[in-house]
C-alpha positions in Angstrom: 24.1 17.2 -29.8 20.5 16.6 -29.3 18.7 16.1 -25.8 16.0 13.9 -24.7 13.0 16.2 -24.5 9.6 15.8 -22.0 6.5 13.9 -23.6 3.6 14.4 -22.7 2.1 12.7 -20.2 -0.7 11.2 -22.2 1.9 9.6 -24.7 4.4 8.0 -22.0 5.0 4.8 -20.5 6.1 5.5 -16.6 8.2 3.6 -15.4 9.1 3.4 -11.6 12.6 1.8 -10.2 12.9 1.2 -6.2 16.0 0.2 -5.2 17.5 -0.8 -1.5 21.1 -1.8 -0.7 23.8 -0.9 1.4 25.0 2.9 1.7 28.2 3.7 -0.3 29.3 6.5 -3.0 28.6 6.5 -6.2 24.9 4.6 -5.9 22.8 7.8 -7.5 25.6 8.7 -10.5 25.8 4.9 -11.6 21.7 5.0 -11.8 21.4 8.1 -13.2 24.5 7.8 -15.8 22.4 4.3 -16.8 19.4 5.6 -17.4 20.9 8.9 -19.4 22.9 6.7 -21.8 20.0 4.6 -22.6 17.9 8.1 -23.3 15.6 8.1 -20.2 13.9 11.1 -19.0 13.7 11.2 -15.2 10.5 13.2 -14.2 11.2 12.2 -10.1 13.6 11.0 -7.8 13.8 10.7 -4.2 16.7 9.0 -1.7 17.1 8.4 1.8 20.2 7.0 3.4 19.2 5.3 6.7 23.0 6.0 8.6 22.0 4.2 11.7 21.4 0.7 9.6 23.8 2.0 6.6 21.0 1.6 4.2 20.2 3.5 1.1 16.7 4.1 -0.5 16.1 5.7 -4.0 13.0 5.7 -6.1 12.9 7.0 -9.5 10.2 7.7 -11.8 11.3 7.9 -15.9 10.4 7.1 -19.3 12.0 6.2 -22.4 12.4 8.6 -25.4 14.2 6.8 -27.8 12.8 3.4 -29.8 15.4 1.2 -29.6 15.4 0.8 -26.2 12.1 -1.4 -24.0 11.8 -2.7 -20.8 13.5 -6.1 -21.6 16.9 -4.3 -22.4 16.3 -2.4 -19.1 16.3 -4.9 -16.9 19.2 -6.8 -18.8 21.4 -4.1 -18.5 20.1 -3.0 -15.3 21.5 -6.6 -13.7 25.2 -5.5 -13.9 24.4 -2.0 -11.6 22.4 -3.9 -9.3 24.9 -6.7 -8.8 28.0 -4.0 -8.3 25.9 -2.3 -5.5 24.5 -5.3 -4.1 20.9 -3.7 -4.7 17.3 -5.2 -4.2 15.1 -3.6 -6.7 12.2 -3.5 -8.7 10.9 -1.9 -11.9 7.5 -0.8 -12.4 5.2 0.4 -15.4 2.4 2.1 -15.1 0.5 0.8 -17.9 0.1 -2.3 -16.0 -1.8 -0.8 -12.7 -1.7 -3.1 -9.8 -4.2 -5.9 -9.1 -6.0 -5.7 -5.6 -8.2 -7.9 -3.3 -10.2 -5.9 -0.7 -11.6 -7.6 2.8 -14.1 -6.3 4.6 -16.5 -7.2 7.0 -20.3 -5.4 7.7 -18.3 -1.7 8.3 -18.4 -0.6 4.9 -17.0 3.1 4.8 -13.1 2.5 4.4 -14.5 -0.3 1.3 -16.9 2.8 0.1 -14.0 5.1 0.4 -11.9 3.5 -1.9 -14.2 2.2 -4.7 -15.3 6.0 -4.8 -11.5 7.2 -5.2 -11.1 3.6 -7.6 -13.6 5.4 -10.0 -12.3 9.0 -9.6 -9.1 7.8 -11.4 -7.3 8.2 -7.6 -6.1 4.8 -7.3 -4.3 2.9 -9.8 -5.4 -0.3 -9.3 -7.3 -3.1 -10.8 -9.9 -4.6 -7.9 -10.0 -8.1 -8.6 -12.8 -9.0 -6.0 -14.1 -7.9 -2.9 -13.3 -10.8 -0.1 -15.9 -10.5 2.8 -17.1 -12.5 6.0 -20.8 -11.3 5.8 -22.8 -10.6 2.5 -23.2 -6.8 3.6 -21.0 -5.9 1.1 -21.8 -8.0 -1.7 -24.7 -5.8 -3.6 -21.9 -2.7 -3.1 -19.2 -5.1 -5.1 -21.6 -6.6 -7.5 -22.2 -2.5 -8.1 -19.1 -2.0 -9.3 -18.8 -4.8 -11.3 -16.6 -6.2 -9.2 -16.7 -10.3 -8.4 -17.4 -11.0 -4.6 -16.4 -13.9 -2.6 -18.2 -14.8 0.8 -15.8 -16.6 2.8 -17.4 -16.7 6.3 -15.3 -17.6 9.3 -15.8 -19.7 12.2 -13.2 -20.9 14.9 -13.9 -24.7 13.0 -12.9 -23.3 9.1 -11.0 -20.0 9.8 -7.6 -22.5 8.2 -9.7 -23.7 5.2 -11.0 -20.5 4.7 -7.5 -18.5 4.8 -6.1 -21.1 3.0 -8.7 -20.6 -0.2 -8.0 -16.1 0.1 -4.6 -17.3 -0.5 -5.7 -19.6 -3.5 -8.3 -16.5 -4.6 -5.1 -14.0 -4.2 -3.2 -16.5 -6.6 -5.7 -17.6 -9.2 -6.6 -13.5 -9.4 -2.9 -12.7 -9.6 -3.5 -9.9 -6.7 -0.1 -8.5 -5.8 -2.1 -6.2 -3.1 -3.9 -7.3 0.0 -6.5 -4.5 1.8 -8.1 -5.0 4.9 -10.8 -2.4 4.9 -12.3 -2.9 8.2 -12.1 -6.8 8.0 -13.0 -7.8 11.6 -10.9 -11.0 11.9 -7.6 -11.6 12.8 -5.3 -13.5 10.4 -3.1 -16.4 11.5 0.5 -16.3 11.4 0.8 -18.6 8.3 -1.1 -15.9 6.8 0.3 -12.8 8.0 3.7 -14.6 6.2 2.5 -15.5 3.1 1.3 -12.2 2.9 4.2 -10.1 4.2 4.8 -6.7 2.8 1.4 -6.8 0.9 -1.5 -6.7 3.0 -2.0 -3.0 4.6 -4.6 -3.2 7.5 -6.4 0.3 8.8 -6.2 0.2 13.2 -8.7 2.8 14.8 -5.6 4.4 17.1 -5.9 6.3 19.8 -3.5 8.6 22.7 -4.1 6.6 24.6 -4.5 3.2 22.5 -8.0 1.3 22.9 -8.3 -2.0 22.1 -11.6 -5.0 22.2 -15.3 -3.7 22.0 -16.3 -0.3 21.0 -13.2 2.2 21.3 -14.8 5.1 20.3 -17.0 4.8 23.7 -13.4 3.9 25.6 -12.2 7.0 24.1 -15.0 9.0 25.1 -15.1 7.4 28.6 -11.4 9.0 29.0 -12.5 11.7 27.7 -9.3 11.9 24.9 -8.6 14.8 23.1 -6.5 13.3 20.1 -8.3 10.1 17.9 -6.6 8.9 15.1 -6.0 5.9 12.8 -3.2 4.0 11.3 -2.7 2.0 8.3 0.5 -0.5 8.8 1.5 -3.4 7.0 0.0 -6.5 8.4 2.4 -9.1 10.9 1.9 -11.8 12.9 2.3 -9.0 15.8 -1.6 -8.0 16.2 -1.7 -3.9 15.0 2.3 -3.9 15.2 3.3 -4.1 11.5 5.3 -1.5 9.7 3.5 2.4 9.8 2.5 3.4 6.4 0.3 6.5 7.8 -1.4 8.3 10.0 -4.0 10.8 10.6 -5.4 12.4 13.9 -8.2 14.9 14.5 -8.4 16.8 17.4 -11.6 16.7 19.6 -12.8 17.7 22.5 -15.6 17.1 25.5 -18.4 18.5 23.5 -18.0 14.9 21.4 -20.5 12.5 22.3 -19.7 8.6 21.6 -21.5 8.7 18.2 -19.6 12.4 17.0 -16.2 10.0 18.1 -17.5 7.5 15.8 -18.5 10.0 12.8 -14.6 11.2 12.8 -13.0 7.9 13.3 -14.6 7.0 10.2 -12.8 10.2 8.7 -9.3 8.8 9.8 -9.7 5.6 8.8 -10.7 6.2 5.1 -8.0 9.1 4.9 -4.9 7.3 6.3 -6.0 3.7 4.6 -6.9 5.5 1.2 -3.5 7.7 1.7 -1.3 4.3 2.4 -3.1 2.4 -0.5 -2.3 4.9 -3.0 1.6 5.1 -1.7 2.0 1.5 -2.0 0.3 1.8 -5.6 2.7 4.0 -6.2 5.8 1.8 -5.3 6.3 5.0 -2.6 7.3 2.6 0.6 9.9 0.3 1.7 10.3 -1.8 4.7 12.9 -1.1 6.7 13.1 -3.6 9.3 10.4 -2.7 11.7 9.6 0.6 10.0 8.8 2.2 6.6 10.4 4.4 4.3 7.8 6.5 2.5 8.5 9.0 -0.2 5.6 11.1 -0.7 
């Protein structure tokens, strides 16, 4: 009997399955029995089972070693497992990297941060404009190649002006919304329509500032944690589902400006960090939280 051996990684299609239903036996054998007959190599797999809520969570990365099978026959066959376990799932591939829309506003590190890491080969992603209200970052996007939109805001257009992102989100095919460091708060008609993919970055502190200049709150209370967190956006203002976070301790030495130089450290780390898991098909909601398999 012969056995599915490893390719190399240059020669393979990934493909990534993310699955959610409700906790019972048998859930990983029935995946893992379907993808063996069918001759797929699983490289990764993680699974959490949620026993307050009864909910199970599995991710899986694989990839095919025999020709007669594709992704079609996949998710064909795949229906009947999914049905029998009353799953929600999804299957990725990672020749197909996913297309993004950035936002930001005149603070341009966390946007800097990530077109940086976009042409390291960090993030697997496909920017398919840079959305701004201010034409700061424009020559940055037009840098990259990248198209950019000016949609400024005003109390009178903010609808009109969400309404056409949404349009620019559809006519691009952008399955990814990132706010990085966009300094205007989205309705609730938008926060819906873009529920579970728009990740905002939140300068967060112990304890939490919020309004004008936070680093110089922070420093006024002289704090010796500062932090940031990158959350899925909701109509709850910096309440949506945690992705990440990262803190740095400081201390009184730290003058408003040295608070400022390390926020921007937190920000680009936790947003970059969150980004690259939701790239990755790594998170799932659950309910208010997040279920990230790193």
């Amino acid at each position: 009997m012969q056995h599915a051996k490893p390719l190399a990684p240059e020669n393979r299609e990934n493909f990534i399955i993310k699955i959610t239903c409700p906790a019972t036996t048998g859930i990983v054998a029935a995946v893992t029995a379907f993808l063996a007959e069918r001759k797929c190599y699983i490289s990764e797999m993680a699974q959490f089972d949620d026993e307050e809520n009864r909910r199970f969570f599995m991710r899986a990365v694989f990839y095919l070693t025999a020709s007669e099978h594709d992704e079609a026959a996949l998710r064909r066959d795949f229906a009947a497992v999914a049905e029998k376990f009353q799953m929600q799932w999804e299957l990725h591939s990672s020749r197909r990297p996913m297309r993004v829309v950035i936002m930001a506003s005149k603070y341009d590190h966390c946007l800097t941060d990530l077109l940086y890491r976009l042409h390291k080969g960090e993030l697997d992603m496909e920017v398919t404009a840079v959305v701004s209200n201010h034409l700061d970052p424009r020559a940055m996007a037009e840098r990259e190649g990248i198209r950019f939109i000016y949609l400024p805001v005003t109390k009178e257009n903010k609808a009109a002006q969400e309404k056409e992102l949404l349009r620019i989100v559809e006519e691009t095919g952008s399955e990814l919304v990132v706010l990085a460091r966009y300094m205007q708060i989205l309705s609730d008609d938008l926060c819906r329509a873009l529920a579970g993919r728009a990740i905002n970055i939140h300068h967060s502190f112990l304890p939490g500032f919020k309004g004008a200049k936070p680093y110089h709150q922070a420093y006024e209370r002289g704090v010796k944690l500062i932090g940031a967190t990158a959350h899925y956006v909701t109509s709850d203002l910096d309440e949506g589902p945690i992705i990440e976070q990262e803190v740095q301790r400081v201390d009184h030495s730290y003058t408003p400006e040295d608070l400022v130089a390390v926020g921007r450290d937190t920000e680009t780390v936790a947003l970059s960090k969150a980004v690259r898991y939701h790239l990755e098909h790594r998170v799932f909601l659950n309910n208010a939280r997040t279920v990230v398999f790193k």
